[in-house]
N, C-alpha and C positions, 0 to 999 in steps of 0.2 A: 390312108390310115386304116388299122387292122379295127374295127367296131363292137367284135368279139374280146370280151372280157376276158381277161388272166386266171389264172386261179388262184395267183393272190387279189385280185383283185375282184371275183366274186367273197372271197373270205373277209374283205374290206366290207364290203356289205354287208355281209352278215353281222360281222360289226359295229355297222351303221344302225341298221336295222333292230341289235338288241339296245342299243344306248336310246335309240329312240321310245323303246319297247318300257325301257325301264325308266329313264329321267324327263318326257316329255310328257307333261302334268295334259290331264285325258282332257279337262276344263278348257286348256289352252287351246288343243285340237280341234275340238267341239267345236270352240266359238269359232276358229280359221274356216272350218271346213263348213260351216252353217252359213258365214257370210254376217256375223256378229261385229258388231265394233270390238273393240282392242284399246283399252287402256293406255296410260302413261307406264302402271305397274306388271301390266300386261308384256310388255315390247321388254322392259328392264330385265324380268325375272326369268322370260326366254334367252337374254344376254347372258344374263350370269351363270345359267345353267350351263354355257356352251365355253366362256371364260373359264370356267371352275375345271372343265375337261378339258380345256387346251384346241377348243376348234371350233373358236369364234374367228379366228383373220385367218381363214386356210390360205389366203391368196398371200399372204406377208411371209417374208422368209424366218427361217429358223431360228433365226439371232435376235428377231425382234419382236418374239411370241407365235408366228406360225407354229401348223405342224410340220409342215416341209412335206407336203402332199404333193403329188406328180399332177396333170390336167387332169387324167381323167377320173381320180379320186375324188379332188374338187366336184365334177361332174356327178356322179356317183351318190357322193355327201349333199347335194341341193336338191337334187331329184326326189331321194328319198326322203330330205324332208317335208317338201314340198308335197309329196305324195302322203304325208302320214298329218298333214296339216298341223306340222310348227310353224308358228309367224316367224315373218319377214324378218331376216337382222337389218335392224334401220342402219341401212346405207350411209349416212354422213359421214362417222365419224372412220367408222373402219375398212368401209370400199371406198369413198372417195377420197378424203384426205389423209389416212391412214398411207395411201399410194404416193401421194405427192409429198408429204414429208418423209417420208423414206428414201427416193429418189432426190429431193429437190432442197429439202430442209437440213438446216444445221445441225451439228452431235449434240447440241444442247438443245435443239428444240426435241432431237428425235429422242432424247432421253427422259423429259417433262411429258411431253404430247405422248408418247404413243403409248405408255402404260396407261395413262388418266382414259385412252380410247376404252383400252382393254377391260379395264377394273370398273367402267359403267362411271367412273371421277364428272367425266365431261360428259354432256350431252351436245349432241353438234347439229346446227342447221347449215344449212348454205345458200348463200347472198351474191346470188349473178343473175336474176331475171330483174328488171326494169323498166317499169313503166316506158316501150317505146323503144327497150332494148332485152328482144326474149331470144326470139332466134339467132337476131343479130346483135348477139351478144357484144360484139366489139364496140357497138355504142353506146355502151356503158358510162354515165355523168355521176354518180356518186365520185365524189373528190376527194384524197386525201392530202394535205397539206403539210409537206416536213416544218414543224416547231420544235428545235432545238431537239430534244431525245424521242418527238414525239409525233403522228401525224395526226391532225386535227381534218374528221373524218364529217363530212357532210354530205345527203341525201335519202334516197329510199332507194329501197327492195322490193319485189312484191313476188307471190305465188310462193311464199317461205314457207313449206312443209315443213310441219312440228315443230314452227320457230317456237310457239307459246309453251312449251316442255324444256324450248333447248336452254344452256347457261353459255354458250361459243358459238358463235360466227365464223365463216369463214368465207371473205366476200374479195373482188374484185373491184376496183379501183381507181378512178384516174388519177395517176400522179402526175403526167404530163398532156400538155394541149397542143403543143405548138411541133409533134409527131406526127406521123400517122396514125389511125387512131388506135392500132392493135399494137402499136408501141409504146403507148405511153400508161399501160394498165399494170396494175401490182397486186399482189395477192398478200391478204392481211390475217390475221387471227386476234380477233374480237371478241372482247369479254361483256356479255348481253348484260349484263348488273352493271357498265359503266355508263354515269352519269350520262342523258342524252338519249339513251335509245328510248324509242317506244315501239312495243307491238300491239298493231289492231287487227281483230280478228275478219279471214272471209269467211264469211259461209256461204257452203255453195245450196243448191236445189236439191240436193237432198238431204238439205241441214245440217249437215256434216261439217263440224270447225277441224280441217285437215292444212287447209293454209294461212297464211297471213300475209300482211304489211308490214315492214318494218322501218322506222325513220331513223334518222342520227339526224341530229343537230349538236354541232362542236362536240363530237365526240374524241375525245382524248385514248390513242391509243401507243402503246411504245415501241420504238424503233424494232427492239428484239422479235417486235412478232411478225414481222415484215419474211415471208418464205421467199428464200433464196433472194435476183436483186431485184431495185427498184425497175419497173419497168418491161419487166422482163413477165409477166405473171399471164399474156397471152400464152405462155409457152406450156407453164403448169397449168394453166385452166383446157387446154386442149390435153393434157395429159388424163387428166382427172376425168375429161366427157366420155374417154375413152372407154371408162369402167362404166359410170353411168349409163352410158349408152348399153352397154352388156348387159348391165344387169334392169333394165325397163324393159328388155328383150324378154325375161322372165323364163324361159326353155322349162323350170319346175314347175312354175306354175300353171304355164297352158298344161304340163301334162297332167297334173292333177286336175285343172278346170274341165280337160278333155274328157277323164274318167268319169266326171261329175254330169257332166253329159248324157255320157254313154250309158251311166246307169238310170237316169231320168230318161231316156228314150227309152226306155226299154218297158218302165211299168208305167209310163202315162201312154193311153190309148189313144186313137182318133178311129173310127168307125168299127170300132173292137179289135182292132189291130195294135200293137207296139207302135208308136211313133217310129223305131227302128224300122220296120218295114216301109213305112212310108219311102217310097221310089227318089220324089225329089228330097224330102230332107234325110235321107241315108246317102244321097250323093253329095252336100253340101257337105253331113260328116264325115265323108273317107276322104274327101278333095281340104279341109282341114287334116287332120289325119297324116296324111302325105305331104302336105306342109309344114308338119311340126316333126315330121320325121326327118326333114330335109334340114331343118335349122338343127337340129340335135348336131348334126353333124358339124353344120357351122360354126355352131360352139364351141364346140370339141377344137376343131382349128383356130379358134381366137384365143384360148383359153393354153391350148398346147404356143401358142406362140408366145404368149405372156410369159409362160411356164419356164422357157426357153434364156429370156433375158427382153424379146422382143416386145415391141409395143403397138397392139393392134390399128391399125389405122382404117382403112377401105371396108375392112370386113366387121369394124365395130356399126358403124352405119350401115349394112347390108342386113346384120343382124336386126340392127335397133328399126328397121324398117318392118321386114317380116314378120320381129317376134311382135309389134305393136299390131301390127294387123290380125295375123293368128289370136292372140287375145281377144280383139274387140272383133273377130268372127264366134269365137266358142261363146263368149258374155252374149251375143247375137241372137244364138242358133238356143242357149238356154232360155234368154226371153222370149221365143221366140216358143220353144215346149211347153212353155206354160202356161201361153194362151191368155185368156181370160185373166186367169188366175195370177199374173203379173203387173195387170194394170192397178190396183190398189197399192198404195204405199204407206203401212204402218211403220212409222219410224221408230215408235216403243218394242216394235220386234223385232231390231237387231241389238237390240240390248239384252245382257245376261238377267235369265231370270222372267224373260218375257212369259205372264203367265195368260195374256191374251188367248179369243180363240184364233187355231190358226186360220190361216188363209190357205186351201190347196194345197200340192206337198211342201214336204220341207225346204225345197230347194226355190217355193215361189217368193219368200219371204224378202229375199238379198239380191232377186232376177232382177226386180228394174233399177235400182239403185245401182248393180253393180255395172251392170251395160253401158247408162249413162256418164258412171266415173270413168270408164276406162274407153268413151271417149276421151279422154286427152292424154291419151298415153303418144298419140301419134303428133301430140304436139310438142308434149315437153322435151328437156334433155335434146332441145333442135331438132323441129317440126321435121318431116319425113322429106318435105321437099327440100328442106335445106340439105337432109344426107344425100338427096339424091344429088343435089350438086357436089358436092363432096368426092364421092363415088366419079361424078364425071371428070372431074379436078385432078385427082389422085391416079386414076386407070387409065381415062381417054389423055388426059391432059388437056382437056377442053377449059 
């Protein structure tokens, strides 16, 4: 694969570069690039900004709201965001199940569903980790029960990212026992206002309400929302990891975390020197460095495969390995610059408007907090040892 840009395709950037220049509110930047909490109205008003110009589902095809962008535009279009610090498009509703109804879903769901994605209608969580079934997802006990037009849905969910924002579910299933177990699972869409559900908040250590608990008791839900058939939803729920997986790999975001880095070594000192000179931590960041130069590429290849018609398999888990590590080495090597000055955790200073004094430089504020979160990037979306089987399944055929 040629890695040298086109000249239409640095002109895409440029592109890129003035939409950002001009429509991404400097407030929203700040708070990304600071290590700031992020709102409810925060994540929406980044959406609709990118909805409004047509390139919020770059990965979606043409006919269904994409822009019909090639891989490496895609590529391109995230990096730069990433690097000018727009927030995150919440994944639910438009990288993961946006994918799977399109592929897998009926003309009438894909004609209700994927505009409500688009237009910010729906907010979407997702409902496959389990008390007891994370990694291994396939032992999945939440039940759903066919009642005449309807399946009468009981159990819990747990680790539900921005369930308490969302209004849609989109959860896994057992509708059969007397299977194996990755037979008998259905993939549902689930309306959070139906009688029955409750969500209770986690919070984690550093206070942060980012996930939840979610329960059903005889929740009533209608046949029509049943994607594709009964039964069959091990098939789409491996569809769907495929994207998640790609995108927990984050490739924008190390490279902007990297920058962020790069620039904090540089004016915090240790013995009057740059931290950059420092021998051993200037080889921990070129040996990162080379690592995130290495997955750029791999992305590229999953992303042009997708692009193609194909559906990443071996190399979304190769990815989702790397790019979680890469992360939680650069969150590492930042906590890790600022010393001292990262061990205190004022949780009123990642909030907008913190008029606290500070702590250290700017970047001590959101150093241990974020370290510690991004421990669990290498568990979720199927803990790394489970890709590494994966990988040996798929290649060795072990």
């Amino acid at each position: 694969m040629d890695l040298k840009f086109t000249a239409e395709e640095e002109a895409f950037r440029s592109e890129v570069l003035a939409f950002l220049k001009e429509r991404l509110p400097q407030r929203l930047a700040n708070k990304v690039s600071n290590g700031r909490h992020l709102t409810r109205d925060d994540m929406a008003q980044w959406h609709a900004i990118l909805h409004e110009k047509g390139w919020l589902a770059n990965h979606w095809p043409k006919e269904y709201g994409g822009p019909g962008w090639t891989a490496v535009q895609k590529f391109i279009f995230e990096n730069e965001c990433a690097i000018a610090g727009a927030p995150r498009i919440v994944p639910f509703g438009v990288n993961m199940l946006g994918p799977v109804l399109i592929k897998y879903g009926s003309e009438a769901q894909k004609r209700y569903w994927l505009p409500r994605i688009l237009d910010g209608s729906d907010w979407w969580c997702q409902g496959y980790s389990e008390p007891g079934a994370g990694s291994d997802l396939a032992s999945v006990r939440t039940t759903a029960v066919r009642d005449g037009d309807h399946y009468v849905v009981n159990g819990q969910k747990t680790w539900t990212t921005l369930g308490h924002y969302a209004n849609m579910i989109f959860c896994l299933v057992r509708t059969a026992t007397d299977v194996r177990k990755q037979e008998g699972i259905s993939f549902l869409l689930i309306d959070m206002n139906t009688p029955g559900i409750e969500v209770r908040p986690i919070v984690t250590l550093d206070g942060e309400h980012e996930v939840n608990e979610v329960f059903f008791t005889d929740v009533r839900v209608p046949v029509a929302n049943l994607v594709g058939e009964e039964n069959k939803g091990w098939t789409y729920a491996k569809y769907l990891l495929t994207y998640e997986r790609t995108n927990i790999a984050g490739v924008g975001f190390s490279v902007a975390a990297l920058a962020r880095l790069k620039h904090a070594a540089q004016k915090i000192t240790r013995n009057g020197k740059p931290l950059a000179q420092d021998p051993q931590f200037a080889a921990r960041l070129a040996k990162v460095e080379i690592d995130l130069e290495n997955m750029k590429t791999t992305n590229l290849r999953v992303i042009a495969a997708v692009a193609g018609g194909g559906v990443p398999g071996a190399e979304s888990s190769m990815l989702k390995i790397r790019g979680t590590e890469i992360r939680q080495e650069i969150s590492s090597l930042l906590r890790r610059a600022m010393g001292p000055y990262a061990a205190p955790f004022v949780e009123e200073a990642l909030e907008e408007g913190y008029a606290g004094e500070a702590i250290g430089p700017d970047e001590a504020a959101s150093a241990a907090a974020q370290y510690f979160n991004n421990r669990k990037l290498s568990i979720f979306g199927g803990s790394n040892e489970i890709q590494k089987n994966i990988i040996s399944k798929m290649i060795l055929g072990l």
